[in-house]
VODRENVO-72029 format. One record per residue (C-alpha): residue in three letters; x, y, z. Coordinates in pm, whole numbers, padded with zeros to 5 digits, always signed. Example, Ala and Ser with C-alpha at 12.3 -4.5 7.8 and 13.67 -1.06 7.14 Angstrom:
<nodes>
Ala+01230-00450+00780Ser+01367-00106+00714
</nodes>
This chain:
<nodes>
Unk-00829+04819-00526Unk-00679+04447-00476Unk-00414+04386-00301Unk-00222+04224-00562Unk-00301+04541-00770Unk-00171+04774-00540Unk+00131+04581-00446Unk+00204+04593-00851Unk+00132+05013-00897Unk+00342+05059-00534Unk+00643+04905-00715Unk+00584+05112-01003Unk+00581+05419-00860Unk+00926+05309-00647Unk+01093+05213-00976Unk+00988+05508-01198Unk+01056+05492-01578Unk+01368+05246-01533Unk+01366+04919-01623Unk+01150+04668-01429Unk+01350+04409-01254Unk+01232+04099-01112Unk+01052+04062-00771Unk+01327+03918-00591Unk+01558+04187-00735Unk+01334+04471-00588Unk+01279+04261-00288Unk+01601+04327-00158Unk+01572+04733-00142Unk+01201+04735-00135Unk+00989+04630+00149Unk+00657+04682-00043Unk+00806+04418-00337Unk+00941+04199-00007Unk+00563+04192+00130Unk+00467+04088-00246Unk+00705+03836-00258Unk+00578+03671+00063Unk+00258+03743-00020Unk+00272+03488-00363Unk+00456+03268-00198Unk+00179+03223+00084Unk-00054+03060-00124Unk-00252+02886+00119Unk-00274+03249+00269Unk-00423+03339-00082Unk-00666+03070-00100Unk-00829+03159+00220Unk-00875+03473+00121Unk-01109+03352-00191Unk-01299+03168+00084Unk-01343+03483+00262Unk-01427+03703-00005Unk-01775+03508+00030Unk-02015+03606+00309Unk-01939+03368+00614Unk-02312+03177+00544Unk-02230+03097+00175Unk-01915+02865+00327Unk-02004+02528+00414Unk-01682+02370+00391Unk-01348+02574+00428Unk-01129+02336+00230Unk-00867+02505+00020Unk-00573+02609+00268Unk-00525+02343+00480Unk-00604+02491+00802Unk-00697+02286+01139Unk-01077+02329+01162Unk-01078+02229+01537Unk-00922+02546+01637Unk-00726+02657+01915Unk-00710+02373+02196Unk-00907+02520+02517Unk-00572+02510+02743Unk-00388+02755+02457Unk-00697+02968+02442Unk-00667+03024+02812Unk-00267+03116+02773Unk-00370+03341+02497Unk-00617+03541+02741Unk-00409+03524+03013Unk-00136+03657+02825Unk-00324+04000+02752Unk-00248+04120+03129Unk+00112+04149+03029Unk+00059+04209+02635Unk+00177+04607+02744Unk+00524+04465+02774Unk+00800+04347+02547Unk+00787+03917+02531Unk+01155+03867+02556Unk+01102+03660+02878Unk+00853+03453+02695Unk+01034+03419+02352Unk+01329+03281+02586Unk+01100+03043+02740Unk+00928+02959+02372Unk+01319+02893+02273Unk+01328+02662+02535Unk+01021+02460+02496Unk+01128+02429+02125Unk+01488+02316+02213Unk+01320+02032+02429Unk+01042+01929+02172Unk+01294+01902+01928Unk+01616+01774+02095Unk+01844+02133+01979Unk+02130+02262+02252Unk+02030+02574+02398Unk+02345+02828+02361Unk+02375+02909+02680Unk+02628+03128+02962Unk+02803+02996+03259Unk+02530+03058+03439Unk+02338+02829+03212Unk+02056+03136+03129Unk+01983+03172+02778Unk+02194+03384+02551Unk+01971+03507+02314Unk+01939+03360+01943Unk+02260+03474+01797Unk+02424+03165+01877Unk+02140+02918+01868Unk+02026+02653+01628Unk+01648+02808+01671Unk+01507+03132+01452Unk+01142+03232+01498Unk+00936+03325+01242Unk+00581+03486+01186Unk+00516+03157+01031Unk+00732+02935+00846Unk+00654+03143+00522Unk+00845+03436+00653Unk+01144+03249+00709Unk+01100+02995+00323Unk+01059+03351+00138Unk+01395+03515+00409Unk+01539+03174+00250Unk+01485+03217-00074Unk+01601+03549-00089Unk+01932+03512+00047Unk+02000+03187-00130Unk+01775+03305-00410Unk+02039+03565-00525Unk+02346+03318-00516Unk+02181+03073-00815Unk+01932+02834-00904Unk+01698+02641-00649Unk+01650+02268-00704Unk+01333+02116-00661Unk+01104+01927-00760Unk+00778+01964-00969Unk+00505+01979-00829Unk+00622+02104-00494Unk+00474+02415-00259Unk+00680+02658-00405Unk+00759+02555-00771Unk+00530+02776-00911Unk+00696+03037-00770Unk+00933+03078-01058Unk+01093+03316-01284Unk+00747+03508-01280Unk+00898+03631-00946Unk+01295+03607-01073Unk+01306+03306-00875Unk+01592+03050-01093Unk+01420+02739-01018Unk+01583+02401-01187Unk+01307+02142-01160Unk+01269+01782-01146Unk+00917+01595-01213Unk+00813+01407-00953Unk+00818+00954-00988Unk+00567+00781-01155Unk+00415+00736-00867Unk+00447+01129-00756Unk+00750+01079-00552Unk+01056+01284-00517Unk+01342+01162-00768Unk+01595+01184-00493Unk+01848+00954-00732Unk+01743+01234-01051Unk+01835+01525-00824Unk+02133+01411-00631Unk+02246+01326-00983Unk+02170+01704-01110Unk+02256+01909-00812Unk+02571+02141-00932Unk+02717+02379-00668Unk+02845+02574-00960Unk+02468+02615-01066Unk+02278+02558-00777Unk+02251+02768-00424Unk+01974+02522-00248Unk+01798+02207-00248Unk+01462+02255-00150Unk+01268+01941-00006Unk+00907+01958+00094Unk+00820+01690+00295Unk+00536+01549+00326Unk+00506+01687+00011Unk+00209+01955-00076Unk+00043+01906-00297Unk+00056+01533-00333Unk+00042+01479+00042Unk+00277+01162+00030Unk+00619+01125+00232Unk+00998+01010+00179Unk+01157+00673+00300Unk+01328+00859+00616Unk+01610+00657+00535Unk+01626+00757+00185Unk+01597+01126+00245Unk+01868+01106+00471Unk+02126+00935+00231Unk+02035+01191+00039Unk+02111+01501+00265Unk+02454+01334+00352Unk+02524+01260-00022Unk+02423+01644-00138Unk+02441+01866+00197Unk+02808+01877+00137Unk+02813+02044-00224Unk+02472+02265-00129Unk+02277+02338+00148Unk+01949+02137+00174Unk+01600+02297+00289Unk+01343+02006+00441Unk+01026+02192+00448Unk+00842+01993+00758Unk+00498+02168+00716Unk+00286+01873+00757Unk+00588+01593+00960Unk+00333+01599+01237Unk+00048+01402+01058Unk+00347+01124+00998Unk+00317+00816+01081Unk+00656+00841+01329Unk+00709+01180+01333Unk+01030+01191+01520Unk+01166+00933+01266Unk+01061+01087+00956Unk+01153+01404+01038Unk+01546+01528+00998Unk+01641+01732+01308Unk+01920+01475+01360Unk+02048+01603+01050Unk+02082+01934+01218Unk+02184+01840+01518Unk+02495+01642+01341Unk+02628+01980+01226Unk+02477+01900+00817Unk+02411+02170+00559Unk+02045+02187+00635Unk+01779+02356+00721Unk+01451+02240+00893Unk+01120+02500+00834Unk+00870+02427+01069Unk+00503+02583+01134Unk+00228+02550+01393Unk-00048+02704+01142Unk-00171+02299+01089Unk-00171+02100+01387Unk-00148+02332+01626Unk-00439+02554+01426Unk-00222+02844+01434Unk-00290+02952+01094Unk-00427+03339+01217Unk-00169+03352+01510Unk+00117+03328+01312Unk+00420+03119+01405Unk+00722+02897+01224Unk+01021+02837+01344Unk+01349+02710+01143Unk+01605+02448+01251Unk+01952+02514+01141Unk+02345+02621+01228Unk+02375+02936+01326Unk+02514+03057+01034Unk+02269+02991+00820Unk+01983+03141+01081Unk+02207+03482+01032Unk+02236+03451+00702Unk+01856+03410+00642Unk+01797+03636+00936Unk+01896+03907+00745Unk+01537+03908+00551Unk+01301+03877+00848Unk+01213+04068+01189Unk+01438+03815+01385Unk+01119+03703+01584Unk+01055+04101+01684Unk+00718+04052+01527Unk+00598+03810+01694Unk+00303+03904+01956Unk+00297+03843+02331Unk-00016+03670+02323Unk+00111+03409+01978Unk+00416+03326+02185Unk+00255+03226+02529Unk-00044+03026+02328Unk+00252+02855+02130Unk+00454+02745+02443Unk+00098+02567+02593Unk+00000+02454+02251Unk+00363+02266+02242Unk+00304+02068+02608Unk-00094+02024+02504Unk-00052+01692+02393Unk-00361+01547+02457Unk-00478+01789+02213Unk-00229+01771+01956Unk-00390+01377+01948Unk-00748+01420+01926Unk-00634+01613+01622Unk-00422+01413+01457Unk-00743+01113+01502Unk-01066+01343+01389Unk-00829+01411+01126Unk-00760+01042+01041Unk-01149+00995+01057Unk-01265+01248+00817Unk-00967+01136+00616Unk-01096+00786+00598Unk-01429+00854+00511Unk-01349+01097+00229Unk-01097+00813+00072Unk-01386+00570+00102Unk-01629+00813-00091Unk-01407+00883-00360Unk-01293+00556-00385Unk-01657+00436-00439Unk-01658+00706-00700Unk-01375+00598-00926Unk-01092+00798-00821Unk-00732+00696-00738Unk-00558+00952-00426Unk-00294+00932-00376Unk-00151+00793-00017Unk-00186+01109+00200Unk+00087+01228+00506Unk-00084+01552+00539Unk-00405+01717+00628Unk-00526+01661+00263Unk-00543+01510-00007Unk-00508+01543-00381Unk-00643+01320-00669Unk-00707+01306-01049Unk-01037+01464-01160Unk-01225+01453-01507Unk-01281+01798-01532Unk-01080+02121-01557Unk-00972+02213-01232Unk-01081+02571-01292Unk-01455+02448-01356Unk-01467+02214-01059Unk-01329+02477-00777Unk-01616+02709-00914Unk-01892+02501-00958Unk-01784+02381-00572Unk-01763+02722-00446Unk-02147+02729-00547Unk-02185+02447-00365Unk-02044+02671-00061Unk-01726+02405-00064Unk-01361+02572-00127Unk-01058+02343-00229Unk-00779+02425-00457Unk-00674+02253-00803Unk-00348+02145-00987Unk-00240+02043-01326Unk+00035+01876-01368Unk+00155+01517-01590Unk-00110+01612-01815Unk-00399+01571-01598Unk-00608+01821-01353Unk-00592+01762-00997Unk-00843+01853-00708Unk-00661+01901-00302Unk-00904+01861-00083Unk-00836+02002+00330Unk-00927+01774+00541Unk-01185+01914+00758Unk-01458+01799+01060Unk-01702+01523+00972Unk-01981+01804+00884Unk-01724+01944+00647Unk-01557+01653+00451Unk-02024+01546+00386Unk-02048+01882+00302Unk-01768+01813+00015Unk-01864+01507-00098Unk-02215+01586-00101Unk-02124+01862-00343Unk-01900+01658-00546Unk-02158+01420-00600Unk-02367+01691-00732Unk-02149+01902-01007Unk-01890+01599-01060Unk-02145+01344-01188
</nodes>
């Protein structure tokens, strides 16, 4: 049986003959419908698993979720097997140190005692997640049930929708696929709206906001409703540490900062996110996850290397740029338009139904993901090694000619 199936005739059985109510509603009192709901919300989650439903030798290109084909750097691999000679024990000395580390990276105050040890999270500006979709869905359910999310369309989650009981009020992206940040500081209603959700760089377009813009904005809206900057992709900024809006935490605003280490840091499998936030918001949302319980021994001490590794964390970001470059230039050549990529992908017009080109790809042993949107189908393409990004134009050549 699917998963998807089984998830569905689970929350049957739980309801009965009653009335079925929404997947956010049964969410709340149902931690089947919860793993659902973060299930469909992981969609990059759900496109690897297409890719694996194949037989390892059909895949020549492993292009639809966005995942860091480089891997784990060789100093985190050696925390991660070092760890396992004190994986029999609880990691609260190494989630304290992980806290930390994060507070550092990012410039947050540690809560700490007069003895200046750590405190523990209750008080502190940091919540750990088992990736940054445990704490977006934890989000979304606790803001989720208070009104309407505003976003814009297309964004990572806005076809999560009223499918899932999910009030979403949307606003279509620029003509030139930016965020209307005038259209939705315009809209935003506290009576109406619980949360402003901001994906940034945006997926799937891949492009980023003026830093300066997107903070206006949080200090013009952040006061009437609380504003959600999902960082996903900030690392493969140009500035980083500009363009991202931890300062916007750190000033005491309504926001809150969702980070993950499943791209650059290739910890897609390990599992780790972390959000940025007051501490009332972290409890609020805290509510919905494990509170960083569920985190593993060995994800925690890989994470805490994989932060310092940054040698690394550059070699990345530049075979990244490379195979980024060289795809642009092929489709270029080609006739299409992409649009100007932040990210580890891409996304562009195609002249096909994005249905037919995904599958006549995934014959091709190449898997990447496909929009529609303004009237037009789109392709993403993950940005993958050199062999990889040949591999998908070499294909695309082929069934898109």
């Amino acid at each position: 049986m699917k998963r998807r199936n089984w998830f569905k005739q689970a929350g049957a059985l739980t309801l009965g003959a009653t009335a079925v109510p929404s997947l956010l509603q049964r969410a709340y009192a149902d931690p089947v419908a919860r793993e659902e709901l973060y299930f469909e919300l992981s969609h990059e989650f759900r496109a690897s698993m297409e890719a694996d439903a194949l037989p390892p030798t059909a895949i020549k290109a492993r292009l639809s979720s966005n995942e860091n084909p480089w891997g784990l750097s060789p100093k985190t691999k050696e925390a991660v097997n070092a760890s396992l000679e004190i994986a029999n024990r609880y990691g609260g000395r190494a989630q304290a140190e992980l806290y930390k580390v994060i507070a550092e990276k990012d410039g947050i105050p540690m809560p700490t005692g007069g003895d200046g040890n750590f405190r523990g999270p209750s008080n502190s500006m940091i919540k750990l997640g088992c990736g940054s979709s445990e704490l977006l869905s934890a989000s979304l359910m606790h803001f989720g049930q208070k009104g309407k999310i505003l976003l814009a369309d297309p964004c990572y989650i806005s076809g999560n929708d009223d499918r899932y009981g999910i009030g979403m009020d949307k606003v279509p992206l620029t003509k030139d696929h930016q965020y209307d940040l005038d259209a939705m500081a315009a809209k935003v209603d506290p009576a109406i709206h619980s949360l402003v959700y901001i994906c940034n760089p945006n997926n799937p377009t891949g492009n980023l906001l003026p830093a300066d813009k997107l903070r206006a904005f949080i200090d013009q809206v952040s006061p009437k409703v609380p504003v959600l900057v999902d960082e996903a992709y900030i690392d493969y900024a140009k500035d980083p540490k500009t363009d991202c809006m931890v300062d916007k935490v750190k000033e005491g605003k309504n926001v809150i900062i969702l980070r993950t280490m499943s791209k650059l840091y290739a910890f897609a499998g390990m599992r780790l996110g972390y959000a940025l936030a007051k501490p009332e918001h972290l409890a609020a949302i805290g509510k919905y996850t494990m509170n960083g319980f569920g985190l593993s021994v060995p994800t925690i001490m890989g994470a805490i290397t994989a932060f310092k590794d940054t040698d690394n964390q550059k070699m990345v970001i530049e075979k990244t740029a490379e195979s980024k470059a060289y795809t642009v230039d092929f489709l270029k050549k080609a006739g299409y338009e992409i649009i100007p990529s932040y990210a580890n992908f891409m996304l562009f017009p195609i002249k096909m139904k994005g249905q037919e080109l995904t599958a006549k790809l995934m014959t091709e042993g190449v898997a990447v993901r496909h929009w529609f949107f303004e009237g037009q189908p789109w392709c993403r393409v993950s940005i993958g090694t050199m062999e990889e990004m040949k591999a998908f134009t070499d294909a695309f050549a082929k069934v898109a000619a």
